[in-house]
C-alpha positions as CSV (number, residue, x, y, z in Angstrom):
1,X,-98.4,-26.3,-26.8
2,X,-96.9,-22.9,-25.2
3,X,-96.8,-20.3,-27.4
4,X,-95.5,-16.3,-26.7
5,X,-95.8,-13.1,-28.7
6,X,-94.6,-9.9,-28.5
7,X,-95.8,-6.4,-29.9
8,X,-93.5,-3.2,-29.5
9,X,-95.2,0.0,-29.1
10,X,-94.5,3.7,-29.8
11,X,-97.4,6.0,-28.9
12,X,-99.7,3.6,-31.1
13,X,-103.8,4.8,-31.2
14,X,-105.6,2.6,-28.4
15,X,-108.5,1.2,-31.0
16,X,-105.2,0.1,-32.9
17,X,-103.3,-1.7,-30.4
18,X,-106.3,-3.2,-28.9
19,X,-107.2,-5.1,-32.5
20,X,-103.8,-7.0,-32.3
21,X,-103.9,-7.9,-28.7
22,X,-107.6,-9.4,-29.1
23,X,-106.6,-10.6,-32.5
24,X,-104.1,-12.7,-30.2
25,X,-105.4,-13.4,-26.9
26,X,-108.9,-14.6,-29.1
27,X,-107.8,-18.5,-28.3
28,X,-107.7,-21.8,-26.0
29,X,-103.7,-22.1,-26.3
30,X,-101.4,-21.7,-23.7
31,X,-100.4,-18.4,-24.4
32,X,-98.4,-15.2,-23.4
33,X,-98.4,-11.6,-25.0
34,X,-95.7,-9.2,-24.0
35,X,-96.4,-5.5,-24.6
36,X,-93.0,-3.7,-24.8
37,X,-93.3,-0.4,-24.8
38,X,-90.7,2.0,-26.5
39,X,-93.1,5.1,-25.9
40,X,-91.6,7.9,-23.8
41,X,-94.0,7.8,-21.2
42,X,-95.9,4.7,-20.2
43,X,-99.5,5.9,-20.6
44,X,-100.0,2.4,-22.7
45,X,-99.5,0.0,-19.4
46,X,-103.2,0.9,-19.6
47,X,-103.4,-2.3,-22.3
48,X,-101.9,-4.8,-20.2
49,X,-104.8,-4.1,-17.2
50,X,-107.3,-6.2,-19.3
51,X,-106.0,-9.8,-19.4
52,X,-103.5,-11.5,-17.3
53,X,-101.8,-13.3,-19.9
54,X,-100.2,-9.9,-21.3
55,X,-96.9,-8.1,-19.1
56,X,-96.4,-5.1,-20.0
57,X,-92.6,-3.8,-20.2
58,X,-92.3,0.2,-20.1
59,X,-88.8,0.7,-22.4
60,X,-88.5,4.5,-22.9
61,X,-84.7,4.3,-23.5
62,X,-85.9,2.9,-27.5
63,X,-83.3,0.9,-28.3
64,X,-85.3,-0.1,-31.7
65,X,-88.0,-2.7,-33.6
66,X,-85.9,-5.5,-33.1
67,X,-84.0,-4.8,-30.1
68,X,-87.1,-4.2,-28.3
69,X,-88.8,-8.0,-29.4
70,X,-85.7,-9.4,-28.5
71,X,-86.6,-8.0,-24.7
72,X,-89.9,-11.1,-25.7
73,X,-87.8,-13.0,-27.8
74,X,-85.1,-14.4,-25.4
75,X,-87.6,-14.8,-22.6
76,X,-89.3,-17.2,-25.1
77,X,-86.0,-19.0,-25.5
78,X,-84.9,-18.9,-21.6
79,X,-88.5,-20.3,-21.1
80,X,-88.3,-23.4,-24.1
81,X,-91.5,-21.9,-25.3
82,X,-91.5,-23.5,-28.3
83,X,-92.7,-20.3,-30.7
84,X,-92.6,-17.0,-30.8
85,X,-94.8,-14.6,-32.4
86,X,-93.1,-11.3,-34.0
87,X,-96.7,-9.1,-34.4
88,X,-96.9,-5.7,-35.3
89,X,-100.1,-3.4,-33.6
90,X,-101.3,-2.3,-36.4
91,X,-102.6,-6.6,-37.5
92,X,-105.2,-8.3,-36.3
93,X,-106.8,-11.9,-37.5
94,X,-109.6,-14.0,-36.9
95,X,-109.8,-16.4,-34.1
96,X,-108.7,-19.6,-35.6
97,X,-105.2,-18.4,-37.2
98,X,-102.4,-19.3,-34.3
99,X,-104.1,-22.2,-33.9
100,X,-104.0,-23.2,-37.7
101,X,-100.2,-22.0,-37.8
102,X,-99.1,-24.0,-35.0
103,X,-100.5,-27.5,-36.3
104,X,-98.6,-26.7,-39.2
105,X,-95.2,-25.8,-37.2
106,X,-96.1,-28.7,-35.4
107,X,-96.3,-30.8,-38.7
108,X,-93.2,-29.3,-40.1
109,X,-89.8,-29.2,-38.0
110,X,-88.0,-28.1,-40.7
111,X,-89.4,-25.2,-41.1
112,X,-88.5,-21.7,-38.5
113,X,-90.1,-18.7,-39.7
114,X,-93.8,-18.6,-41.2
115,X,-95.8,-15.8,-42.8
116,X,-99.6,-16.3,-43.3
117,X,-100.9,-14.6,-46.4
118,X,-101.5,-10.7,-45.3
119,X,-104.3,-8.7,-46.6
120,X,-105.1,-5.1,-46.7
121,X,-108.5,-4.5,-44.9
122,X,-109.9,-4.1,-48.6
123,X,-109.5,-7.5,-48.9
124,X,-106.4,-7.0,-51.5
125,X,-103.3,-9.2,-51.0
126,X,-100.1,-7.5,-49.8
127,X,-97.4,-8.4,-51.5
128,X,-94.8,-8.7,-48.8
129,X,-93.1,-11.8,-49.4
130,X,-90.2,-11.0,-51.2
131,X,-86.8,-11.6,-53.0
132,X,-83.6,-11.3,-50.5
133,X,-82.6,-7.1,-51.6
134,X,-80.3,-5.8,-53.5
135,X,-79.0,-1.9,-53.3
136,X,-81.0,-1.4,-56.6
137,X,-84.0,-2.8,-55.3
138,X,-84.0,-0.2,-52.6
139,X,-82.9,2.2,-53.8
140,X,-85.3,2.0,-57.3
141,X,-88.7,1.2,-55.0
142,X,-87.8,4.5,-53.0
143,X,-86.4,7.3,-55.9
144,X,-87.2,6.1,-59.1
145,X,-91.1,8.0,-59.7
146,X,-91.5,5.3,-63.1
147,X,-94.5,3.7,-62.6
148,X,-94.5,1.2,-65.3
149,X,-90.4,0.4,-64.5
150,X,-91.7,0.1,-61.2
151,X,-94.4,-2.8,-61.6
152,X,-91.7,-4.2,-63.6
153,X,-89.2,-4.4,-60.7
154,X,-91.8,-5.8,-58.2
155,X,-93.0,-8.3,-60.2
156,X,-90.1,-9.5,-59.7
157,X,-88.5,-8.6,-55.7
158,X,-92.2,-8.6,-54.6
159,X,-93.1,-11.8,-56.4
160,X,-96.3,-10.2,-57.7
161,X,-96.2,-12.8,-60.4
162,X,-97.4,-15.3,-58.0
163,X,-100.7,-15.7,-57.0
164,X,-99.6,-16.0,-52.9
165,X,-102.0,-19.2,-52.8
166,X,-99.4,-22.0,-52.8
167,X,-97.2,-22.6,-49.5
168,X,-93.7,-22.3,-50.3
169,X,-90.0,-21.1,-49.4
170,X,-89.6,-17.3,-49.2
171,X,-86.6,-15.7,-49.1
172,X,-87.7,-12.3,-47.1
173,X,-90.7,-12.8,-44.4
174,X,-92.2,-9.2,-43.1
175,X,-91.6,-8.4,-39.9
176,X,-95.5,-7.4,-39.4
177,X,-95.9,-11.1,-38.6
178,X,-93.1,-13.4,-38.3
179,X,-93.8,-17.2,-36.7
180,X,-91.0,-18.1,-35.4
181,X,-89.5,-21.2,-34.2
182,X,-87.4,-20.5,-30.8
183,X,-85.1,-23.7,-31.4
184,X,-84.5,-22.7,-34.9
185,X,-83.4,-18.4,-33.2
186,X,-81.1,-20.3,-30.8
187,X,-79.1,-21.4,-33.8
188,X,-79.6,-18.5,-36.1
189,X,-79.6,-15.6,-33.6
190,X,-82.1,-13.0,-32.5
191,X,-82.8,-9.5,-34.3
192,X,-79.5,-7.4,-34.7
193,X,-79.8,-4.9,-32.7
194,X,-77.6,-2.7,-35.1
195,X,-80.9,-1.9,-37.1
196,X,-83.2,0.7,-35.4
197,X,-85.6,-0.1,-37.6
198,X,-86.1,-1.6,-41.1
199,X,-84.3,-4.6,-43.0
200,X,-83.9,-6.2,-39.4
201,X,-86.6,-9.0,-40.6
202,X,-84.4,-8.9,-43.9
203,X,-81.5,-10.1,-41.9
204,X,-82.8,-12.3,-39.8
205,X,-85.2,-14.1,-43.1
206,X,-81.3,-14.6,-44.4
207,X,-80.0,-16.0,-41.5
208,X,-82.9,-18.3,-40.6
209,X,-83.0,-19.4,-44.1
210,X,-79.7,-20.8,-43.7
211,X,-80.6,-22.9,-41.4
212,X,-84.2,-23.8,-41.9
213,X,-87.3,-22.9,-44.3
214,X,-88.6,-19.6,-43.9
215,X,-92.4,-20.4,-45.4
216,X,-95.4,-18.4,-46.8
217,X,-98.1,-20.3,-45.6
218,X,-101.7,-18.6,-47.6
219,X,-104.1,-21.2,-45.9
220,X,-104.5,-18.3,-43.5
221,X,-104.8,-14.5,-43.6
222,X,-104.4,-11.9,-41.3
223,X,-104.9,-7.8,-41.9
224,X,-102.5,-5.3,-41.9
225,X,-102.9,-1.7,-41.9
226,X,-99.6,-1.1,-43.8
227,X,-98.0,2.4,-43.8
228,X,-95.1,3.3,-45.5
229,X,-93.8,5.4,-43.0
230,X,-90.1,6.3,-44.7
231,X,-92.6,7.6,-47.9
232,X,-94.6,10.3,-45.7
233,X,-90.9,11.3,-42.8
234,X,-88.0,12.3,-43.7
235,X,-86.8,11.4,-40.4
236,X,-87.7,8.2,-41.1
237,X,-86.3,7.9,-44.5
238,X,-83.1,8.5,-42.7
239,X,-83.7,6.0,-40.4
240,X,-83.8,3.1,-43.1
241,X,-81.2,4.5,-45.3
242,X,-79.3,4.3,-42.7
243,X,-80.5,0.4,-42.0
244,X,-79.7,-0.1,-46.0
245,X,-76.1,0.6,-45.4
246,X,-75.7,-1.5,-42.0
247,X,-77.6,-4.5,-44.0
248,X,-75.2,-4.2,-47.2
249,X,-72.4,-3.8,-45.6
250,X,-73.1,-7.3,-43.6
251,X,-74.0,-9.1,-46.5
252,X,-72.4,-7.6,-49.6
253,X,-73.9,-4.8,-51.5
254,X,-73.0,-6.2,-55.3
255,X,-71.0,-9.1,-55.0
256,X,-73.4,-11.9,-52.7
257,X,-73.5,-15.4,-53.9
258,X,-75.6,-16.7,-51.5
259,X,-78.4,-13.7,-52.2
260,X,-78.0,-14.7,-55.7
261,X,-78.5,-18.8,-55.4
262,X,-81.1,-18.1,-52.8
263,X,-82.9,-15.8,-55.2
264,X,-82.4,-17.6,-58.6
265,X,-83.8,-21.0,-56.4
266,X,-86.9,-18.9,-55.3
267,X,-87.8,-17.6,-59.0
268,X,-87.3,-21.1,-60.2
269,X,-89.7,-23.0,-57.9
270,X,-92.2,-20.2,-58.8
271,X,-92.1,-20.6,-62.1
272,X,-90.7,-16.8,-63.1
273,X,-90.5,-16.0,-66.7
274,X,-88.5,-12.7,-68.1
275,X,-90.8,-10.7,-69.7
C-alpha cells in the first residue's frame, strides 16, 4: 500500500525537522515524503539530500499552511495514492505508527481523516480533538485571562472530559497530523487556500465529516512539540483573527445547524454531562 506525506517548512531548526522526517521515513511501506518549503531562501533542500524517497519543493512565494500541502496533496490525488499524511515538523513517532494507521484505514472505508492520540514529550495527552468552533470558543480561549471559566469551557470544546482512550468520531482533527484518505479529498476538497494559516484543518474536519468519519484513533501516539504561536506574536494573532473571520463567515458565526447537530451528536456519544 502507497502512502505520501507532506511537511511545510518555514525556517524550522534542523534537529526539529529531521525528528519528523525519520519519524516518517522509519518504515517498510511504499512511501513518499514531500518537503515544501515556504522559507525565503532554500537553505533546507539540505533535508531532502539524505533519502531518496523525500523531493524537496523550494516555495518562497508562501502562499500558506494549507496552500502549501495542497502543492503534496493533489500530487497524492493525481497519483491514486491512496493516503496522505498532513505532518507538522515539529512531531515525530515511533516506528510502527503509519503502519498501525494504515491497517486500520485499510479496515475502515468509511472513515477519511484520522488522528492518533498526540502527546506532549512529558508524556501528557494533548487535548486537540475538539468540538467544531464557535466565535465564543475563540474568542474566550484567546482573551478571557479566567482560569477556572476557562477549564470550564475546554472541558467542553476540548473534550477534556474524555479520557482520549476510546476510538471515536471527532468533529475537529489538528492539523499537526491529519491521515487522510485521498478518495475521500476528491469529494470533499483540499485545504482552502483562503486561510494563511489556522482553522484551515477546522474547515476541512467540517467538510470531510460530511462526507465521511473523521476518527480519533488512541491505539497509537505520536509527540508533538506544541507552541501556541498566536499567544507569544502579535503578528501572528493577526494572522488567525483574521482566519476566525474567513472561517465564520463560511460557516455561520451564530446561527449553524449543522455545527450544532454535529456537536450535540459528539457530546452524546461521549457521554458529556453539564456540570
Amino acid at each position: 500500500m502507497k502512502l505520501n506525506a507532506s511537511i511545510v517548512l518555514y525556517n524550522n531548526p534542523l534537529s526539529m525537522i529531521q525528528k519528523a522526517i525519520e519519524s516518517f521515513l522509519n518504515t517498510s511501506l511504499d512511501i513518499k515524503l514531500y518537503l515544501i518549503d515556504n522559507s525565503p531562501t532554500d537553505a533546507l533542500r539540505i533535508l531532502s539530500s539524505s533519502d531518496k524517497r523525500i523531493e524537496y519543493i523550494h516555495n518562497p512565494a508562501n502562499p500558506g499552511f494549507g496552500s502549501a500541502h495542497n502543492i503534496a496533496i493533489k500530487k497524492s490525488i493525481d497519483e491514486k495514492v491512496p493516503y496522505h499524511l498532513v505532518l507538522n515538523p515539529d512531531v515525530y513517532f515511533d516506528r510502527g505508527v503509519v503502519e498501525k494507521i494504515t491497517e486500520y484505514m485499510d479496515n475502515h472505508p468509511d472513515v477519511g481523516l484520522l488522528m492518533p492520540k498526540v502527546l506532549y514529550p512529558t508524556g501528557e495527552i494533548q487535548t486537540i480533538a475538539r468540538l467544531l468552533p464557535t466565535p465564543w470558543d475563540l474568542f474566550a480561549r484567546r482573551f478571557v485571562p479566567i482560569k477556572s471559566y476557562l477549564e470550564q469551557l475546554n472541558r467542553r470544546y476540548e473534550l477534556t472530559f474524555f479520557d482520549y482512550a476510546t476510538i471515536t468520531e471527532i468533529p475537529f482533527i489538528s492539523g499537526c497530523f491529519m491521515f487522510l484518505r485521498t478518495d475521500t479529498l476528491k469529494a470533499a476538497g483540499c485545504f482552502d487556500e483562503n486561510f494563511f494559516m489556522y482553522l484551515e484543518d477546522a474547515d476541512l474536519s467540517r467538510r470531510i465529516g460530511k462526507v465521511s468519519k473523521t476518527v480519533l484513533y488512541p491505539d497509537v501516539s505520536i509527540y508533538h512539540e506544541y507552541q501556541r504561536g498566536s499567544h507569544r506574536s502579535f503578528k501572528l494573532l493577526m494572522v488567525f483573527i483574521r482566519s476566525v473571520f474567513t472561517y465564520f463567515n463560511k460557516h455561520g458565526w451564530f446561527f449553524d445547524s449543522y455545527r450544532k447537530n454535529k456537536n450535540q451528536q459528539t457530546l452524546k456519544q461521549l457521554g458529556w454531562r453539564e456540570r
